[in-house]
Residue frames as a rotation matrix with the C-alpha (Angstrom) as fourth column:
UNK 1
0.031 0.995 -0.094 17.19
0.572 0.059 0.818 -13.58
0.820 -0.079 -0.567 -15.77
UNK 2
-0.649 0.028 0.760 16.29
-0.673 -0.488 -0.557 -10.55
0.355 -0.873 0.335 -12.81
UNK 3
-0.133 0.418 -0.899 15.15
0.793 0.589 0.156 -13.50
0.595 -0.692 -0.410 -10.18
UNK 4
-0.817 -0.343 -0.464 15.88
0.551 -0.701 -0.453 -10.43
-0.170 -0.625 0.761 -7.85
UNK 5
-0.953 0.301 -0.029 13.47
-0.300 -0.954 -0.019 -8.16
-0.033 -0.009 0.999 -9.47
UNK 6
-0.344 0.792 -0.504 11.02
-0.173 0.474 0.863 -10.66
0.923 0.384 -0.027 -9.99
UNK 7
-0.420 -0.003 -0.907 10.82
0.698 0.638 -0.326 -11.61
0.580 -0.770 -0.266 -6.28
UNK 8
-0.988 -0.120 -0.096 11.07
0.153 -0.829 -0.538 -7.95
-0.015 -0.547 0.837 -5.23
UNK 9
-0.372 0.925 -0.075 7.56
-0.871 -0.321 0.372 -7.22
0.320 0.203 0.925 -7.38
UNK 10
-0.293 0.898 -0.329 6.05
-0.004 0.342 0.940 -10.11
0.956 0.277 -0.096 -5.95
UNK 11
-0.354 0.038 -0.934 7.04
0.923 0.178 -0.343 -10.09
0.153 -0.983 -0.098 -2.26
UNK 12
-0.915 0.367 0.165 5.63
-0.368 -0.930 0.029 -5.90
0.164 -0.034 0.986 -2.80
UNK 13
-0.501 0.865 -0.035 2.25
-0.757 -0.418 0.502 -7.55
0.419 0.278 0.864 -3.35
UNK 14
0.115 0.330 -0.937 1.95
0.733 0.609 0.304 -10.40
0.671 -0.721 -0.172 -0.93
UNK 15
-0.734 -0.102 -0.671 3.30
0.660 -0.336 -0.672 -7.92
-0.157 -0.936 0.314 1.60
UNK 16
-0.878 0.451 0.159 0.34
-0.308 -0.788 0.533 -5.40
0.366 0.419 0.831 0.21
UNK 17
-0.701 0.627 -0.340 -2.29
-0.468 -0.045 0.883 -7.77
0.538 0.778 0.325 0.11
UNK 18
-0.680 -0.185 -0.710 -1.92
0.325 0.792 -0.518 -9.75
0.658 -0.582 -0.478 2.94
UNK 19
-0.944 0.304 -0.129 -4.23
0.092 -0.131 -0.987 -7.53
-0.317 -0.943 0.096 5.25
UNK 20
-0.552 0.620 -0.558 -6.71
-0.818 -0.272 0.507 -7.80
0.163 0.736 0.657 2.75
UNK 21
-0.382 0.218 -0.898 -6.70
-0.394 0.841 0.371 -11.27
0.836 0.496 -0.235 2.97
UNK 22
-0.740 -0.428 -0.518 -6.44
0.418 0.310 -0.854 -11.27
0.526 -0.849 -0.050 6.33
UNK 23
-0.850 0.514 0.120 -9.37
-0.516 -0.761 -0.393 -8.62
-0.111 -0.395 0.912 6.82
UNK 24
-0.128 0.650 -0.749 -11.78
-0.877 0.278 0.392 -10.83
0.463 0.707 0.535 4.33
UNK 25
0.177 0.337 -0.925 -11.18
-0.144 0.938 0.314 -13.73
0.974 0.078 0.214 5.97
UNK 26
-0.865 -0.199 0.461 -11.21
-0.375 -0.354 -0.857 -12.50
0.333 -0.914 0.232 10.01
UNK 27
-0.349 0.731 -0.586 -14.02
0.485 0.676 0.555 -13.66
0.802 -0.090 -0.591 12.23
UNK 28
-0.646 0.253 -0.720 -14.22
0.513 -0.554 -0.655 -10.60
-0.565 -0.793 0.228 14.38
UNK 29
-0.630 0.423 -0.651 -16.45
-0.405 -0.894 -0.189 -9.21
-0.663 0.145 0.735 12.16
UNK 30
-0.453 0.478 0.752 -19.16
0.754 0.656 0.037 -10.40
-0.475 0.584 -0.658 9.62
UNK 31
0.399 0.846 0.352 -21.50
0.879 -0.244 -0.410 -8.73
-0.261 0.473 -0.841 7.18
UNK 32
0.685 0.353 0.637 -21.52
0.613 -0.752 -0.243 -5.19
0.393 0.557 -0.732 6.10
UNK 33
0.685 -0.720 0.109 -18.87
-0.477 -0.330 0.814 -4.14
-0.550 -0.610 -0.570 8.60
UNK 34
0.405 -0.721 0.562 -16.61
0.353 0.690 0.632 -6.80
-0.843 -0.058 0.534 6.72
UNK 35
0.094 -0.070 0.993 -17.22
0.992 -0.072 -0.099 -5.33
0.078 0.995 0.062 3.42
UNK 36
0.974 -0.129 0.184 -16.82
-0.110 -0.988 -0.110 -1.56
0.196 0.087 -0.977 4.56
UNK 37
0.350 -0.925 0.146 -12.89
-0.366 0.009 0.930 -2.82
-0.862 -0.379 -0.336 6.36
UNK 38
0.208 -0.256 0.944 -12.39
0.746 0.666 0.016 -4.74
-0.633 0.701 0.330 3.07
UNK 39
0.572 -0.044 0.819 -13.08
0.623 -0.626 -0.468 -1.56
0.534 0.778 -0.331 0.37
UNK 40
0.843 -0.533 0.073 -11.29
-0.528 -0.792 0.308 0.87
-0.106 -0.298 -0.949 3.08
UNK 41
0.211 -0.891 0.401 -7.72
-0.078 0.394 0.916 -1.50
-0.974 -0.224 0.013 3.29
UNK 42
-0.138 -0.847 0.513 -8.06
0.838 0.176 0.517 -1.11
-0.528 0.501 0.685 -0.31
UNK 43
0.399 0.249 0.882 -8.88
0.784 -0.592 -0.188 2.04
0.476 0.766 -0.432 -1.50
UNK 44
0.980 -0.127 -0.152 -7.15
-0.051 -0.904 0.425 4.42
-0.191 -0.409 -0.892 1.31
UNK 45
0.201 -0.887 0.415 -3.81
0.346 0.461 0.817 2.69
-0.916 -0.021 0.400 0.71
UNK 46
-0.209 -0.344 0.916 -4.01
0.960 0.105 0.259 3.41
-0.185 0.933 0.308 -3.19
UNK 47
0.811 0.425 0.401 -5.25
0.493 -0.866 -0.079 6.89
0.313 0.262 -0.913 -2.70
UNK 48
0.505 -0.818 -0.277 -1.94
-0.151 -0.400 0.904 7.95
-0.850 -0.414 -0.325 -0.49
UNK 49
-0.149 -0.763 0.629 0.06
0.737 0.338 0.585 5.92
-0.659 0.551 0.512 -2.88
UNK 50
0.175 0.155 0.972 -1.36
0.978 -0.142 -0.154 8.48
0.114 0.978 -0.177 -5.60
UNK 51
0.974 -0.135 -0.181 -1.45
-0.041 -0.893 0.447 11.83
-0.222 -0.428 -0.876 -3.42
UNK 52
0.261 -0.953 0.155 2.91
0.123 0.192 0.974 10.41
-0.957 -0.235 0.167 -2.65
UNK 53
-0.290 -0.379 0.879 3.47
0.913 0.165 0.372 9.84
-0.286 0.911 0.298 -6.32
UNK 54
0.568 0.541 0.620 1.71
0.750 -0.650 -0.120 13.23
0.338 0.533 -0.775 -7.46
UNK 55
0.924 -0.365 -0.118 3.73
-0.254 -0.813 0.524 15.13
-0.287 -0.454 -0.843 -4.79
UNK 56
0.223 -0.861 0.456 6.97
0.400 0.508 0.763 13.03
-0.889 0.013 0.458 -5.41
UNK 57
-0.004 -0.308 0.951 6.72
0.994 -0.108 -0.031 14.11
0.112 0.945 0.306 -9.23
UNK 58
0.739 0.005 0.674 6.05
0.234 -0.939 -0.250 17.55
0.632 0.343 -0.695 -8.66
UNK 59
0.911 -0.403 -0.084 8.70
-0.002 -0.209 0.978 17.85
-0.412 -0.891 -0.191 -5.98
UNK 60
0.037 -0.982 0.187 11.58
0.226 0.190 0.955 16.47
-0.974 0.007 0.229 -8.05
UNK 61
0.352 -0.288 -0.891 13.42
-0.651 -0.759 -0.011 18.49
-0.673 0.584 -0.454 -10.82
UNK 62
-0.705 -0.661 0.256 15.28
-0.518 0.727 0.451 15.30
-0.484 0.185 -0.855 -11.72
UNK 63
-0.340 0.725 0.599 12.13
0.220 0.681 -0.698 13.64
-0.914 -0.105 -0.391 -12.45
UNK 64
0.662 0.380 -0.646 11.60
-0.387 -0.565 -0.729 16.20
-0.641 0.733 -0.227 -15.82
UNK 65
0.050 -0.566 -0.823 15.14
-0.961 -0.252 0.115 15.03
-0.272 0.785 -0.556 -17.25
UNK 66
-0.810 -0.454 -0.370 15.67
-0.579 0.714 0.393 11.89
0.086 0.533 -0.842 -16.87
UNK 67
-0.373 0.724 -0.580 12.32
-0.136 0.576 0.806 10.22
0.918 0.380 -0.116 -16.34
UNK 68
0.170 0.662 0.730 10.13
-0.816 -0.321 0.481 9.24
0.553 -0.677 0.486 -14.16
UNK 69
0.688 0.185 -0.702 11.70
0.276 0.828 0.489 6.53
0.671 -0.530 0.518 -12.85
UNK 70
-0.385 -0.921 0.059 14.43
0.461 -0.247 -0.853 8.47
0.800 -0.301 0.519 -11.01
UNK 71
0.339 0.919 0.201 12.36
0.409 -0.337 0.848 10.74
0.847 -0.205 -0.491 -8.99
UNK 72
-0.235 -0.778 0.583 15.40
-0.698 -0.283 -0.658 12.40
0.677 -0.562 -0.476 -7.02
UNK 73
-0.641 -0.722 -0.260 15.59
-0.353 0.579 -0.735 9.73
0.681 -0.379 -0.626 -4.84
UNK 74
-0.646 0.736 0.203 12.05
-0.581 -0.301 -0.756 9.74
-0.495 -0.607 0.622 -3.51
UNK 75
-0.374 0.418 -0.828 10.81
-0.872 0.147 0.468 6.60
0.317 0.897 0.309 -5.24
UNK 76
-0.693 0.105 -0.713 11.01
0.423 0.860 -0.285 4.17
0.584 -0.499 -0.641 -2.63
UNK 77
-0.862 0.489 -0.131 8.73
-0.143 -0.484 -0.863 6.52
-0.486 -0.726 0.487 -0.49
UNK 78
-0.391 0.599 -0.699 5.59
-0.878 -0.014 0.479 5.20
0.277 0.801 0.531 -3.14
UNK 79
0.419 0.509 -0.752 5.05
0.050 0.814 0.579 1.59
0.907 -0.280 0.316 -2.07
UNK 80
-0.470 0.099 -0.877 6.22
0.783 0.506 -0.362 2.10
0.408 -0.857 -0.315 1.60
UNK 81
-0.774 0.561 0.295 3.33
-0.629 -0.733 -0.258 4.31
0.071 -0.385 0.920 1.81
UNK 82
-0.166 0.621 -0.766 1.12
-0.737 0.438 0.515 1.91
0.655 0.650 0.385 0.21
UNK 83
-0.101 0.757 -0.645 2.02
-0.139 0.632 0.763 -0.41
0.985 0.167 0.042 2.28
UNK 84
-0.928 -0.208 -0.309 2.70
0.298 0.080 -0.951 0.95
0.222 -0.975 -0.012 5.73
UNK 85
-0.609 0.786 0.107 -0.80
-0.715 -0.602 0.356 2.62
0.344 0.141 0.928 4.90
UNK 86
0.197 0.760 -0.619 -2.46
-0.471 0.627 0.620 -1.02
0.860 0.169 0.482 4.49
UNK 87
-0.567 -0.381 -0.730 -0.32
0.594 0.425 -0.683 -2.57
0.570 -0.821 -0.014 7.30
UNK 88
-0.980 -0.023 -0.197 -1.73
0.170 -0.614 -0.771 0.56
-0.103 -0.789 0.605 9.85
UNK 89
-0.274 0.944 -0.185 -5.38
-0.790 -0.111 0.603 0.19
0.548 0.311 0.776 8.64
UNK 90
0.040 0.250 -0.967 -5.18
-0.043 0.968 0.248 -3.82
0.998 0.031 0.050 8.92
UNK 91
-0.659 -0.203 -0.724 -3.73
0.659 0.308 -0.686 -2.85
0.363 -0.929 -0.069 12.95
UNK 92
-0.709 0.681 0.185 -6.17
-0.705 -0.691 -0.160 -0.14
0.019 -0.244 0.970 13.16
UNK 93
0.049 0.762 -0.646 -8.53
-0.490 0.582 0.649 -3.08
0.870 0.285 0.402 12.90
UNK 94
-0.353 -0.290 -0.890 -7.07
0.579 0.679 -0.451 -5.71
0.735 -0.675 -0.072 14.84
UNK 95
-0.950 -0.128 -0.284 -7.21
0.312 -0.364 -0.878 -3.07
0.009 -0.922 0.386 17.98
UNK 96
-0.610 0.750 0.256 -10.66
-0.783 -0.620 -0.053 -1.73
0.119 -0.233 0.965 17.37
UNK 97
0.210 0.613 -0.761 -12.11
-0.801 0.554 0.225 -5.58
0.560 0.563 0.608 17.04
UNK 98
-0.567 -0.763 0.311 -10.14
-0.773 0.363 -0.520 -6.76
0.284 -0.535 -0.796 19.97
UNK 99
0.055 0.681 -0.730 -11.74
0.202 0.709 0.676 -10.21
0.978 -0.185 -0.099 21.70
């Protein structure tokens, strides 16, 4: 059994989601402000992640032969956009919302 890989893909999406949860359920903010920090932490994150992955394939030659999971070495650079993206939103928050 890949315990290993199984952990990896979920600790990716707790460590994703977490400022999500964390935005949604904050108390520096309320209403319509909550729900504009909520759709940005997730939609700007997945839009890099796609820009990274679009440039990553066209960038790598390696990526035509052997598949797309190889991506000359430039595959980890996909989810730690994603989620330094969501992490630097969620603190882009924190600091503008300060008590």
């Amino acid at each position: 059994m890949r315990t290993g890989l199984l952990v990896g893909f979920l600790i990716k999406y707790i460590l994703v989601f977490l400022p999500v949860v964390l935005i949604l359920f904050s108390s520096l903010v309320s209403g319509i402000t909550k729900v504009k920090w909520f759709i940005a932490v997730l939609l700007i994150p997945l839009i890099l992640r796609e820009i990274t992955y679009a440039i990553v394939v066209t960038q790598s030659n390696v990526a035509i032969i052997n598949g797309p999971i190889v991506l000359g070495g430039w595959a980890p650079a996909i989810p730690l956009i994603w989620c330094l993206s969501t992490w630097g939103i969620y603190w882009y928050f924190k600091k503008s919302y300060k008590r």
